[in-house]
C-alpha positions as CSV (number, residue, x, y, z in Angstrom):
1,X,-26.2,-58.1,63.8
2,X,-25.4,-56.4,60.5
3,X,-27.9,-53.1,62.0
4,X,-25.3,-53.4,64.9
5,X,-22.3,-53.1,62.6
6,X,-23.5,-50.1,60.8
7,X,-23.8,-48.1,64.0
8,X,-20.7,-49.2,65.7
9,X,-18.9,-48.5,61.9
10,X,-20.7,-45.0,62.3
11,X,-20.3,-44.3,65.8
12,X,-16.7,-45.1,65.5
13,X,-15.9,-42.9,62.2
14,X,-17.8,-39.9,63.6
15,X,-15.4,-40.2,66.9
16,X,-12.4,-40.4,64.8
17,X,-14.0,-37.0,62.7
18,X,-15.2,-34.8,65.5
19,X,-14.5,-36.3,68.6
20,X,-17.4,-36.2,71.3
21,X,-19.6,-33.9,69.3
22,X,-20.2,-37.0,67.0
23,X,-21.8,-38.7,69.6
24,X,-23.9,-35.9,70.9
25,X,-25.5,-36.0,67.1
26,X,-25.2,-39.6,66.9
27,X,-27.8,-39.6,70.5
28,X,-29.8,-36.9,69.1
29,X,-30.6,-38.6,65.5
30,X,-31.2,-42.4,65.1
31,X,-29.5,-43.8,63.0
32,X,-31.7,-45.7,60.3
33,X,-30.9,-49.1,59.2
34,X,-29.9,-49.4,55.0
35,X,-32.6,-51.7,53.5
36,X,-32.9,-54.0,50.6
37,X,-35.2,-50.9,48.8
38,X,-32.3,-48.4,49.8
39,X,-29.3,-50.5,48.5
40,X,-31.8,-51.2,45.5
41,X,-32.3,-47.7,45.2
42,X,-28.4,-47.0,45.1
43,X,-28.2,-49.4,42.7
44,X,-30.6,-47.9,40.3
45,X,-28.7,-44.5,40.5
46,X,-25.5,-45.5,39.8
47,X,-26.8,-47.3,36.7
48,X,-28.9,-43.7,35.7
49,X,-25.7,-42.1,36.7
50,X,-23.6,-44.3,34.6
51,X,-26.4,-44.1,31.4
52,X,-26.0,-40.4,31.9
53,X,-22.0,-40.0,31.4
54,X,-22.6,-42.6,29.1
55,X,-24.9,-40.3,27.3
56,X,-22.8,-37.1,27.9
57,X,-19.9,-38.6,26.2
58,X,-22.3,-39.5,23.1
59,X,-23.5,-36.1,23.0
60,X,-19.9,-34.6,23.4
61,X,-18.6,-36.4,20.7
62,X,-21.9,-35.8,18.4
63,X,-20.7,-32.1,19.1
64,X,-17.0,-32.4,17.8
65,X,-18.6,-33.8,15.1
66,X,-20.7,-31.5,14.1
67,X,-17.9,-28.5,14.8
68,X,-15.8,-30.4,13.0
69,X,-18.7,-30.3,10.3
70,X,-19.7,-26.5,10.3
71,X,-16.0,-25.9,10.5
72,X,-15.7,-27.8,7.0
73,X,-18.8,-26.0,6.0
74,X,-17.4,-22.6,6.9
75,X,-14.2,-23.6,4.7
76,X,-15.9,-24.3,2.3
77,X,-17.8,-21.8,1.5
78,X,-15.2,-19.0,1.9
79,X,-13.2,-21.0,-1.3
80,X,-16.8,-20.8,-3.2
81,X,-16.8,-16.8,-2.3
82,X,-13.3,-16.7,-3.6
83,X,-13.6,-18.4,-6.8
84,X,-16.9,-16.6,-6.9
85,X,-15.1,-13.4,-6.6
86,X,-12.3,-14.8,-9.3
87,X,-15.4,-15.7,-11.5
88,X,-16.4,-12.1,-11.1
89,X,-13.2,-10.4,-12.0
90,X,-12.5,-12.8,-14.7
91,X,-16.2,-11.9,-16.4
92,X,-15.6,-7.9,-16.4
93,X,-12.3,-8.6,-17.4
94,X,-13.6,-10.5,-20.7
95,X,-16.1,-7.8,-20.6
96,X,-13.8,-5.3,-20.6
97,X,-11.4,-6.9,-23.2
98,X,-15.0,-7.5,-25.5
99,X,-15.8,-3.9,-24.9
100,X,-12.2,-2.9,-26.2
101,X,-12.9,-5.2,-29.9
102,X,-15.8,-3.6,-30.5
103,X,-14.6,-0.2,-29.8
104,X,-11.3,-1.3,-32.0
105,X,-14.1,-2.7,-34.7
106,X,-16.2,0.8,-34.6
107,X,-12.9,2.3,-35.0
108,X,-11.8,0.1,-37.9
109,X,-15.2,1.0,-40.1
110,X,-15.0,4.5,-39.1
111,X,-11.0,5.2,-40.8
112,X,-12.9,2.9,-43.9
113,X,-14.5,4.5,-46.9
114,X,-18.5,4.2,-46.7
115,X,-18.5,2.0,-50.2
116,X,-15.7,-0.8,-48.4
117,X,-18.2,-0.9,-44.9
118,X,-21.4,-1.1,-46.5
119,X,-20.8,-4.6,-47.5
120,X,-19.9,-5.3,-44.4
121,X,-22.8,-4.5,-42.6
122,X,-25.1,-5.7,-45.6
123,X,-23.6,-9.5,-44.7
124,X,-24.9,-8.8,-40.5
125,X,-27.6,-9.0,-38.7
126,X,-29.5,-6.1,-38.0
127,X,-28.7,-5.6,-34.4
128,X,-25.3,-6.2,-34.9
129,X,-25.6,-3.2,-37.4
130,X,-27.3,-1.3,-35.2
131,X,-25.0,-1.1,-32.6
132,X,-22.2,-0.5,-34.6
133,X,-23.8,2.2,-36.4
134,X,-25.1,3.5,-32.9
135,X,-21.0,3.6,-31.5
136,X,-20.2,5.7,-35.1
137,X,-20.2,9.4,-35.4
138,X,-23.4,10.6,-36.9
139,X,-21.9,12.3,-40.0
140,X,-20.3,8.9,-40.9
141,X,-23.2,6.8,-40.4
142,X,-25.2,9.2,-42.8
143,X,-22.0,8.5,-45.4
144,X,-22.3,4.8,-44.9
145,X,-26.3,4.8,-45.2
146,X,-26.8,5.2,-48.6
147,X,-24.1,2.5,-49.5
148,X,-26.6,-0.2,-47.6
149,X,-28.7,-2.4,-49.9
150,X,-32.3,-0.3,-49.7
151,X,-33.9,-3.2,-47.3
152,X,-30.8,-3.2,-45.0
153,X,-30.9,0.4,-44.7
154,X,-34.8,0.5,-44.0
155,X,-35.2,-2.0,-41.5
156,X,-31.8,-0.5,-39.5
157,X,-33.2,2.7,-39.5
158,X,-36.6,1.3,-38.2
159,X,-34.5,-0.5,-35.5
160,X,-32.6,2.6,-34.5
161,X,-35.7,4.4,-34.1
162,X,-35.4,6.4,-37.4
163,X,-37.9,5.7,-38.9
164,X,-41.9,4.9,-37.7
165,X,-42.0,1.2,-38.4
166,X,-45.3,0.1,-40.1
């Protein structure tokens, strides 16, 4: 009864679609009967189809997510580049400024007689000495020499390559 149904359901839709041609395909094909296994079969795809959106939607959120994440990421990392660039400037700035004592420092022993820097530089350390000495004019560095305590004056004149060290 139900197989009769199903073709007079069909049979009726395909003359109120297309008219006579309907039939003429209608007495051409037969018209298989829906069983149990195909209704089952339906079933099971609409549950795999619904699993799959299911899924889809998972996955579409997971990927907002992670934009959301590599987005923060990306922020991130241009403020580290910036203070990292800051940093950068700030440093040859100090540099520069450091640069500027010493040159002020050099400048200060150079305009002072040889007998007031000499006790300076006796109370340093060696390479301290050393570089200052090295930034002074030659003539001025043989005036101050001889004012150094003896040991002073040997080991900075080892250190600036003076002398042959033993």
């Amino acid at each position: 009864m139900i197989k009769k149904t199903l073709v007079l359901a069909a049979v009726t839709l395909g003359l109120m679609a297309g008219g006579g041609a309907a039939l003429h395909a209608l007495d051409r094909q037969p018209v298989k009967a829906v069983t149990p296994d195909d209704v089952a079969k339906a079933l099971e795809i609409k549950a795999r189809e619904a699993t799959v959106a299911k899924k889809e939607a998972e996955l579409a959120k997971q990927e907002a997510g992670q934009a959301q994440l590599q987005k923060d990421l990306d922020d991130k990392l241009a403020r580290l580049a910036a203070m990292q660039a800051e940093l950068k400037n700030q440093l040859a700035a100090l540099k520069g400024a450091q640069r500027q004592e010493f040159v002020n420092l050099v400048k200060i022993y150079s305009a002072m007689s040889p007998t007031k820097v000499a006790p300076l530089l006796d109370g340093m350390d060696d390479g301290q000495v050393v570089k200052i000495l090295r930034a002074m004019k030659p003539a001025q560095v043989a005036k101050i020499m001889p004012k150094l305590k003896q040991e002073k004056a040997v080991s900075v004149s080892q250190e600036m390559g003076l002398l042959k060290q033993p």
